[in-house]
C-alpha positions in Angstrom: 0.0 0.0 0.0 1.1 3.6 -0.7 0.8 6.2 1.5 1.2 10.2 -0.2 3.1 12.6 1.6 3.6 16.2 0.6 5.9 18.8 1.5 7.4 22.2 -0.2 10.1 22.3 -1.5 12.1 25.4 -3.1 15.1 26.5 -4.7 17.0 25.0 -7.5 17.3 21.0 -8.1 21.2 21.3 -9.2 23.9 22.8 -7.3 24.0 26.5 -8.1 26.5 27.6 -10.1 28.6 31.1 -8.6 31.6 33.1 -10.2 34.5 32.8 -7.8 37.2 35.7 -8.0 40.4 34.6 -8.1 42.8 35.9 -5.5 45.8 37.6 -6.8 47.6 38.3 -3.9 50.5 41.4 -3.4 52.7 39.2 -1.0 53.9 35.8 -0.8 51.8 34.7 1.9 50.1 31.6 -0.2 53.7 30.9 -0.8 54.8 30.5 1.9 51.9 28.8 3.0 52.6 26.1 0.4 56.1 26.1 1.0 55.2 25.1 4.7 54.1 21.9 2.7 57.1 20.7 1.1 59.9 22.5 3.3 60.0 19.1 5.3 62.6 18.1 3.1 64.9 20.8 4.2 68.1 18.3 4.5 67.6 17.6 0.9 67.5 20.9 -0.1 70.8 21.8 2.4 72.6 19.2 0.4 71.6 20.1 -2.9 72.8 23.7 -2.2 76.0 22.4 -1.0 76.8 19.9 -4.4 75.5 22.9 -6.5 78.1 25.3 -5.1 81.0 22.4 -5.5 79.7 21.8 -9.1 80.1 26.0 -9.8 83.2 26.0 -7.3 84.8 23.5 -9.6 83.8 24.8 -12.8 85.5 28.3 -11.7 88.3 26.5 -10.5 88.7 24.6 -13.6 89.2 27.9 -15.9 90.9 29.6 -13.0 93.5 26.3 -13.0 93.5 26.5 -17.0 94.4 30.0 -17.2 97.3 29.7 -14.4 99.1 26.5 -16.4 98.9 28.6 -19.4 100.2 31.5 -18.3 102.8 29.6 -16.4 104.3 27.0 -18.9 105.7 29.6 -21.3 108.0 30.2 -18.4 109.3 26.6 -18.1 108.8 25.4 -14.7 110.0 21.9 -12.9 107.6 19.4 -14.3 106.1 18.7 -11.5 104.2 22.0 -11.3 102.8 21.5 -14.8 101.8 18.0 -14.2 100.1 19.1 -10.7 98.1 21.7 -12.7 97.0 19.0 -15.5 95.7 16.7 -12.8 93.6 19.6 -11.3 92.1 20.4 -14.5 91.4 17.5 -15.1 89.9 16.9 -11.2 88.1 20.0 -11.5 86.6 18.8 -14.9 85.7 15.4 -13.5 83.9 17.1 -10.0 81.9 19.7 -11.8 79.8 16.5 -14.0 80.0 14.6 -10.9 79.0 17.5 -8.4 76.1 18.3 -11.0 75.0 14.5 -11.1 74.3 14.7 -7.4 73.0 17.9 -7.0 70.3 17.2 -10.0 69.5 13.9 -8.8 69.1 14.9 -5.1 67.2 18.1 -6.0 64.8 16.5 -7.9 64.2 13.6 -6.0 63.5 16.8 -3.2 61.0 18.5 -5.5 59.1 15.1 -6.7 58.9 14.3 -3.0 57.8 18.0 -2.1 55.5 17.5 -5.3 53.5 14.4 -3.7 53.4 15.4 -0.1 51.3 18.7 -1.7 49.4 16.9 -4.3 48.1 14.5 -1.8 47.4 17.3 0.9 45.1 19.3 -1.7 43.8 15.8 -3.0 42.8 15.5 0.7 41.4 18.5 1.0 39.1 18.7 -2.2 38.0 15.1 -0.9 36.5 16.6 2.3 35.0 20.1 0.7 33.8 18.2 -2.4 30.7 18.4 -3.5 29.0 21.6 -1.6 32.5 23.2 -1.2 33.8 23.0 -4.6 30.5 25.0 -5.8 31.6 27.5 -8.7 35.1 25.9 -9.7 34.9 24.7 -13.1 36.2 21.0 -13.8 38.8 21.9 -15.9 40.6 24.8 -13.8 40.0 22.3 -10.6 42.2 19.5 -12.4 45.0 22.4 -13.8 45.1 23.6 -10.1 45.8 20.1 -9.0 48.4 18.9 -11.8 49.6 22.3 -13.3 49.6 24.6 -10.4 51.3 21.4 -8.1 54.2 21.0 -10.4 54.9 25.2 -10.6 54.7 25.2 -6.8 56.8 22.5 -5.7 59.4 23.2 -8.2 59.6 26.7 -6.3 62.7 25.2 -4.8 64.3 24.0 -7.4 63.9 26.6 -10.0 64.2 29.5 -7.8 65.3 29.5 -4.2 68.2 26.5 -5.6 69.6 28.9 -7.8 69.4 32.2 -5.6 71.3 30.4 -2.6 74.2 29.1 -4.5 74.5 31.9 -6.8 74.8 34.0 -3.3 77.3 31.6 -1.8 79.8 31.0 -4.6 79.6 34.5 -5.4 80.8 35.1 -2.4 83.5 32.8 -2.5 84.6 33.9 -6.1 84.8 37.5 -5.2 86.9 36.8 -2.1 89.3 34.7 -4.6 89.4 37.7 -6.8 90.4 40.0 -3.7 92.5 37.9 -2.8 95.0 38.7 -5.9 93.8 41.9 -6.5 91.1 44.1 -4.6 90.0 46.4 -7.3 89.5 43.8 -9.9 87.0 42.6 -7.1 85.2 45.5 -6.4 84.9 45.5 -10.6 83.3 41.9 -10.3 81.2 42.6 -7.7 79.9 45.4 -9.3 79.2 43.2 -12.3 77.4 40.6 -11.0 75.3 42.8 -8.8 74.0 43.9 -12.0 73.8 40.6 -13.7 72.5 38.9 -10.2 70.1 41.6 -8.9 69.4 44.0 -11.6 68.3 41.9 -13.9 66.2 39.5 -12.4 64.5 42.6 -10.9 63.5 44.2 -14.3 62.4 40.9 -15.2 60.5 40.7 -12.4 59.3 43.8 -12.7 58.4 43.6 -16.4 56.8 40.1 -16.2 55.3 39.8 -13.0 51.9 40.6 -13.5 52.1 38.6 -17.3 53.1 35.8 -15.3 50.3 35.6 -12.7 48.2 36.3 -15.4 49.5 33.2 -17.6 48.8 31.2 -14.4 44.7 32.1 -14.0 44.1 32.7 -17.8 45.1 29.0 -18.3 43.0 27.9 -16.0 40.5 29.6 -17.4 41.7 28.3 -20.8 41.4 24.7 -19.2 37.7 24.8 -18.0 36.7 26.1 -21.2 38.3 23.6 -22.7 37.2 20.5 -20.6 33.6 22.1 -21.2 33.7 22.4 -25.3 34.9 18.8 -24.8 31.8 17.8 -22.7 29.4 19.0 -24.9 26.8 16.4 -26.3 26.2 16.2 -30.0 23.0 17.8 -30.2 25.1 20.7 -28.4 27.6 20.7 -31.2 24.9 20.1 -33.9 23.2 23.0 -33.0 26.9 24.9 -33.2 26.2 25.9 -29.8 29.7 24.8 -29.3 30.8 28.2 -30.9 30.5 30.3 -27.8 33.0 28.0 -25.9 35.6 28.3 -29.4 35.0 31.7 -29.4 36.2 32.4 -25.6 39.2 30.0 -25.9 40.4 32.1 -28.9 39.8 35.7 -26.4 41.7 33.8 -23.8 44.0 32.0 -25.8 44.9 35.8 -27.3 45.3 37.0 -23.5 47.8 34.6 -22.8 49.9 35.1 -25.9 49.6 38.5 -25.0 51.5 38.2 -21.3 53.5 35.3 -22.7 55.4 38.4 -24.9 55.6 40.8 -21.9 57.2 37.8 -20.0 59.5 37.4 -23.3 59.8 41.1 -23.3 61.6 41.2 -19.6 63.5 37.9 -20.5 65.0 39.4 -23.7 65.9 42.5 -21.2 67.7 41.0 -18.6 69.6 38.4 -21.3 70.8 41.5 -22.5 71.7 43.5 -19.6 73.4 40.5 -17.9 75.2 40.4 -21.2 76.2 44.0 -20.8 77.1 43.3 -17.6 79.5 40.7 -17.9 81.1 42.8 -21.2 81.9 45.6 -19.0 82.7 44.0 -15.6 85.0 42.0 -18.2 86.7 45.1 -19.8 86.7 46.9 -16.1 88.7 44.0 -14.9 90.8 44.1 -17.6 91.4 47.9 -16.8 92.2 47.7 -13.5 94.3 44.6 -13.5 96.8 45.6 -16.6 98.1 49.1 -14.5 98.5 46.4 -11.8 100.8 44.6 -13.7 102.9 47.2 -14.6 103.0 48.4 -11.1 103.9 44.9 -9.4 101.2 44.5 -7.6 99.8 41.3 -9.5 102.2 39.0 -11.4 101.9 38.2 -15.3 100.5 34.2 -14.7 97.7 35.9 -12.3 96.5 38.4 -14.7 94.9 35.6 -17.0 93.4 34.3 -13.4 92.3 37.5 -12.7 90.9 38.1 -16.4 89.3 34.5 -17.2 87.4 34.1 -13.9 84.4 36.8 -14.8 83.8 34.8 -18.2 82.9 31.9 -15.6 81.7 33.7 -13.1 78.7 35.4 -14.5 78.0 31.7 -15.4 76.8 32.1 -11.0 74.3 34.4 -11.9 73.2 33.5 -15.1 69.9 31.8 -14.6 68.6 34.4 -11.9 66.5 36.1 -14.4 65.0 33.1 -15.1 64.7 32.0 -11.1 63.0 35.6 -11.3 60.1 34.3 -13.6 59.5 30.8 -12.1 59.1 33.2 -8.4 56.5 35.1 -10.1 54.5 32.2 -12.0 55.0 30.2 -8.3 53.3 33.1 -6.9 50.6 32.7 -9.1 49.9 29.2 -8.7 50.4 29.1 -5.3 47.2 31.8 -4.8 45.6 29.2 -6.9 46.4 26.6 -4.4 45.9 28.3 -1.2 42.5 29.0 -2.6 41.0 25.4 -2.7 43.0 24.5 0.8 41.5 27.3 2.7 37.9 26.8 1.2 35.8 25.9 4.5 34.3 22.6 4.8 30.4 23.4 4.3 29.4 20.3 6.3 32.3 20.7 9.3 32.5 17.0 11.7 32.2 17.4 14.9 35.3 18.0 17.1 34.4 14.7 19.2 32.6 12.1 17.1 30.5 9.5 17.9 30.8 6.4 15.9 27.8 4.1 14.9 29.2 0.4 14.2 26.2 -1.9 13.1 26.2 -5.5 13.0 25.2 -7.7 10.1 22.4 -7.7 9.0 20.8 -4.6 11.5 19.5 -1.7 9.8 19.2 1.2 11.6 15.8 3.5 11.9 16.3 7.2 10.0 14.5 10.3 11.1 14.2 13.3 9.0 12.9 16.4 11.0 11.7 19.6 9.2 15.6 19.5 7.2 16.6 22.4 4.8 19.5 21.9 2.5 20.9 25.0 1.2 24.0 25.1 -1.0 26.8 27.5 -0.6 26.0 30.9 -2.8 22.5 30.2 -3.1 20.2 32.9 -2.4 17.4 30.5 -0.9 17.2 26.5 -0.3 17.1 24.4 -2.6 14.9 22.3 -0.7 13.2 23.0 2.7 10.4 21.4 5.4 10.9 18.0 4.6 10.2 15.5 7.2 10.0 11.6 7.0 11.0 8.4 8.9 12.3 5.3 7.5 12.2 2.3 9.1 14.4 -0.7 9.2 13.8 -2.3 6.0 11.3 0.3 4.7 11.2 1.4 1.0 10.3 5.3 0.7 9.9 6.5 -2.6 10.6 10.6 -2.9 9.1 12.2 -6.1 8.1 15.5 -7.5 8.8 17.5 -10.6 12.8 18.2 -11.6 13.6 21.6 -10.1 12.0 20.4 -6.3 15.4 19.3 -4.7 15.1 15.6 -4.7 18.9 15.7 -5.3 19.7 17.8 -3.0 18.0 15.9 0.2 19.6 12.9 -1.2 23.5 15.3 -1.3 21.9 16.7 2.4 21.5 12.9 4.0 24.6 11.5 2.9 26.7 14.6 4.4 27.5 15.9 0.8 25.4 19.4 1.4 24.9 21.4 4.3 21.1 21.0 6.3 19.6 22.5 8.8 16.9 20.9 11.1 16.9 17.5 12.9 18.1 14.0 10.8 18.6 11.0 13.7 20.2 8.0 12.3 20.5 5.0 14.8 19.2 6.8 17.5 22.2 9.5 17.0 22.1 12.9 15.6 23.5 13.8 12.5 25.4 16.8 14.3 27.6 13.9 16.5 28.4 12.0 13.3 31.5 12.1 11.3 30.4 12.5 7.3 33.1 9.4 6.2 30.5 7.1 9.3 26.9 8.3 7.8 28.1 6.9 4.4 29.3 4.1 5.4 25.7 3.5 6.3 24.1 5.5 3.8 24.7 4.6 0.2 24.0 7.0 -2.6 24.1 5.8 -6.5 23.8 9.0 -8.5 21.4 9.1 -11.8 24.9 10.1 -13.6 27.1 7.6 -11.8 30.9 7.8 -12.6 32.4 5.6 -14.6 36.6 4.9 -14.7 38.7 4.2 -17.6 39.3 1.1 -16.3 37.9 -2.8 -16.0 34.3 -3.6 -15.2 35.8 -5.6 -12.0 37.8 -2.4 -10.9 35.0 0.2 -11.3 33.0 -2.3 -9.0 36.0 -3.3 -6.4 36.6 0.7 -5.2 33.3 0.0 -3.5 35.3 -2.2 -1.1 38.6 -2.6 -1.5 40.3 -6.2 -1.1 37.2 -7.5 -2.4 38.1 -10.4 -5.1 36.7 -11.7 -8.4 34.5 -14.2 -7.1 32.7 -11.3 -5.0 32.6 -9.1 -8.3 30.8 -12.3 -10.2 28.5 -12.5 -7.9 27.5 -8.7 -7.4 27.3 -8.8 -11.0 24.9 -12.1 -10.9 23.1 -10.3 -8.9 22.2 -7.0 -10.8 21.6 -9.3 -13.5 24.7 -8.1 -16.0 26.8 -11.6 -15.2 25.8 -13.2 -18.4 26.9 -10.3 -20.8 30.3 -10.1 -19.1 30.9 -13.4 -19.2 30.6 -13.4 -22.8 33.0 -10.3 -23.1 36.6 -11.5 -24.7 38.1 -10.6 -21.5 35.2 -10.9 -18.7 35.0 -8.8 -15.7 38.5 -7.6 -17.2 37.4 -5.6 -19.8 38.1 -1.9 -20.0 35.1 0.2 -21.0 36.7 3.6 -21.3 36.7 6.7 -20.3 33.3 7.8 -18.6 31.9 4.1 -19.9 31.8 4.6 -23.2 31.5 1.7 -24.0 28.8 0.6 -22.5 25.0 1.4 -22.9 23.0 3.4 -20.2 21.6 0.6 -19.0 24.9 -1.2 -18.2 26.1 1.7 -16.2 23.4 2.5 -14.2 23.8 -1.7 -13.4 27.5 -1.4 -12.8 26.7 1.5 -10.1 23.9 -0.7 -8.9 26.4 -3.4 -8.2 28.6 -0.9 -6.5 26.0 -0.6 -4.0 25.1 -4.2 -3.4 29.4 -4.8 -2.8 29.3 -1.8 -0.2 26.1 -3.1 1.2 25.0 -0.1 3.3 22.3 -0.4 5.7 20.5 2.4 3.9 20.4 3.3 0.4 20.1 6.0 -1.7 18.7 5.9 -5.4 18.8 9.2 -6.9 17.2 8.7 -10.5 18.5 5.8 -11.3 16.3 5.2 -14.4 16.8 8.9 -15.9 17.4 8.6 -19.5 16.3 5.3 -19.8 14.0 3.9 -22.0 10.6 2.6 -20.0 11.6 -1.3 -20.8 14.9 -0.7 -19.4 13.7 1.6 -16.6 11.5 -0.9 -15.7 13.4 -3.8 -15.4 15.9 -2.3 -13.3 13.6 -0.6 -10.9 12.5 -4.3 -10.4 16.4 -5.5 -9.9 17.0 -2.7 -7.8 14.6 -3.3 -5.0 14.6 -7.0 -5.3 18.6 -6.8 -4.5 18.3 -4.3 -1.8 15.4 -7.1 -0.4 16.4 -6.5 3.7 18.2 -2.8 3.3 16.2 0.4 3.9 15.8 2.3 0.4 15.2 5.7 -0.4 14.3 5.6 -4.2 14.2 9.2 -5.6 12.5 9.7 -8.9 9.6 11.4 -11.1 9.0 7.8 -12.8 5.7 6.8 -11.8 6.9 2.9 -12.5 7.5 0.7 -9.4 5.8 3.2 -6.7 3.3 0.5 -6.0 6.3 -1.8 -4.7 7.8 1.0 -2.3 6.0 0.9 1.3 5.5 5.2 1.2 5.7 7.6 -0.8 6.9 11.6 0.3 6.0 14.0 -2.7 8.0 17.0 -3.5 6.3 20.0 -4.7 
């Protein structure tokens, strides 16, 4: 027997849709906060300093060598001095490869580490904000913010701070060399690579700091568009609808051409000024050190030291421009970053939990008190005054017209969406519950269910891992889709690609059904799970469904009218 219940409902059926600004921050603060992430590996990043600085120290010592045993075998000393010099340049040869081996492969090995340890934090974050929290980020700039924006930040390190430390400390130790044999020619050098080391990566910091950010959102931007024009149905492309999205990836696509030339712009700047620098320091040196000669005060074999070492030097600074750029595209990503780990979890758990452990074959009660569910940025509820209880073992169908917020309860009782009223599950309120414990109990299966590039037996077994093939063949007897696997070339094996492409609505909405039977909540949660269906199809598994879910309490949400007279209630939407 059915029994009609009516409540109101209001507000959109879908989760609204709100711009979100993106936050383009004037200090390194989201930097930082990131770099709090990866920093862990600070021994790492010690040593990879230290084998960088040997690697330059060598290759400095190497020309320095070279020009000494030049300069000194036209004046025929004992052998042994030559031979002494020839193993050294050959030693200094040999350790700046070597030095550089190390320092890349500990450096790296640093960042990839640094890489994961953030990836996996924001994975874990978007995990516990996901769905409600994530309303108004696009697909496409979520997944360039996790893959794109991961791999600029984490390489923070080894694109800019690397290069900055050692360029500071062999600088250092190659203008103190340089002083060493003659002070002026040092000051000279100094001068030089202050120019080459600080000027220029500030003009090209200056120049392409705000092309840089800019690069870093507009991509994003660039991506969502993107993953949408790609997610468009073919009556969407038929009806060259399709044109809008081509049309804003070629605005945006101009955009970032436009701040990928002011980025070249300060590039092609400070190439030329650290050129200019190292011309001049070169010529200074060359000034100050030939009057030196002359007077004494440096001997003929040093003044090729003294001349030779700022062609290497500069060699120190070289790639600070560049740091210069990585620092501001780091900046940019990191804001990107910060921005999805500091989004606030719309449905918070509890600071002390209380845990509901069920035994088999117990199915616990579920009272819904006068609940609300509002999504973030919505102006009013999406769904409001609804009130129902379900019994153990009770099958309560929830219908009403697309628009009423059927969805929405169903996001609202498994924790997805924030609520407000009274929902008691097990005799404990919603409020005391942790959201990873309610669904454990309560199963949803969406009317679009997910479907993984991968095997049939894979996209069943997340449900619960460790579970083996012999479970999967019977979950899959069970929804009834055993015998076509079976005659599949490669059984419950068999890919069926990206989104389930290959296989027919039908089959999905089966292969979610069997996800369900494997997790075997207590309660269940069908949101639609005949939409788009033909009535044969949508028939037959409406009858599949509640005769596998025979003993579990089921919430079956639809506007079907098929199968209503085999639920126990029915609450109406309106």
């Amino acid at each position: 027997m059915s029994v009609s219940e009516s409540s109101v409902a209001t507000g959109p059926e879908s989760t609204p849709r709100t711009h979100v600004e993106e936050k383009h921050g004037t200090d390194d603060s989201s930097l930082r906060q990131v770099w709090r992430i990866i920093r862990p590996r600070r021994g790492r990043g010690v040593l990879s300093v230290v084998l960088a600085s040997l690697s330059l120290i060598c290759a400095i010592a190497l020309i320095a060598t070279s020009a000494w045993l030049i300069s000194r075998a036209w004046q025929q000393p004992p052998i042994l001095y030559l031979t002494v010099a020839v193993v050294a340049v050959r030693a200094f040869g040999l350790g700046r490869g070597v030095f550089r081996y190390f320092e890349r492969l500990v450096s790296h090995g640093a960042a990839l580490r640094g890489l994961t340890d953030l990836r996996v934090r924001l994975v874990e974050r978007v995990a516990v904000v996901a769905p409600a929290g994530m309303v108004g980020l696009r697909r496409g700039d979520a997944m360039r913010r996790l893959v794109d924006d991961v791999d600029t930040s984490a390489e923070f390190g080894l694109r800019t701070a690397l290069p900055g430390v050692t360029a500071v400390v062999v600088g250092v130790g190659v203008v103190g060399l340089v002083a060493w044999l003659l002070p002026l020619a040092a000051v000279v050098l100094l001068l030089g690579l202050l120019v080459g080391g600080v000027v220029a990566p500030w003009i090209t910091a200056a120049v392409a700091r705000t092309a840089a950010r800019e690069q870093v959102h507009r991509k994003g931007a660039m991506a969502a568009e993107l993953s949408a024009l790609f997610a468009q149905s073919a009556d969407v492309i038929a009806a060259r609808a399709s044109n809008a999205s081509v049309e804003s990836i070629r605005s945006i696509d101009a955009e970032v051409v436009e701040s990928e030339a002011r980025s070249a712009k300060g590039m092609g700047l400070a190439a030329a000024i650290g050129a200019a620098a190292q011309g001049l320091a070169l010529i200074g040196v060359v000034l100050v050190a030939v009057p030196a000669v002359r007077s004494g005060a440096l001997s003929g074999v040093n003044l090729a030291v003294v001349v030779l070492i700022p062609l290497v030097a500069f060699e120190i600074v070289a790639g600070l421009p560049s740091a210069a750029l990585w620092l501001a595209k780091a900046r940019g990503s990191s804001d990107r970053i910060v921005d999805l780990l500091d989004r606030r979890d719309p449905v918070p758990d509890p600071a002390v939990a209380t845990e509901i452990v069920v035994a088999d074959g117990v199915v616990p009660a579920l009272a819904v008190s006068d609940v609300a569910v509002q999504w973030p940025g919505a102006l009013s509820p999406a769904v409001a005054g609804v009130s129902f209880e379900l019994e153990a073992g009770e099958r309560l169908a929830i219908v009403g017209p697309s628009g009423c917020g059927k969805s929405s309860l169903a996001a609202g009782l498994v924790k997805f969406a924030p609520m407000s009223g009274a929902v008691v599950l097990g005799g404990v309120d919603y409020s005391e519950l942790e959201g990873a414990n309610v669904r454990q109990l309560v199963g949803l299966c969406e009317q679009n269910a997910h479907i993984f590039d991968n095997s049939i037996a894979e996209n069943i077994r997340f449900a619960r891992h460790g579970a083996n093939d012999e479970q999967i063949i019977d979950v899959l007897t069970r929804v009834k889709l055993w015998d076509w696997v079976e005659s599949l070339p490669h059984g419950i094996h068999t890919t069926v690609g990206e989104g389930g492409a290959q296989l027919s609505g039908g089959q999905r909405q089966r292969v979610a059904l069997a996800r369900i039977v494997l997790a075997d909540p207590p309660i269940a949660i069908f949101d639609e799970p005949t939409e788009h269906l033909d009535p044969a199809t949508a028939a037959a598994l409406t009858d599949d469904l509640l005769e596998v879910m025979s003993g579990r309490s089921v919430i079956y949400i639809t506007h079907n009218p098929y199968g209503l007279d085999r639920v126990d209630r029915v609450l109406e939407l309106t």
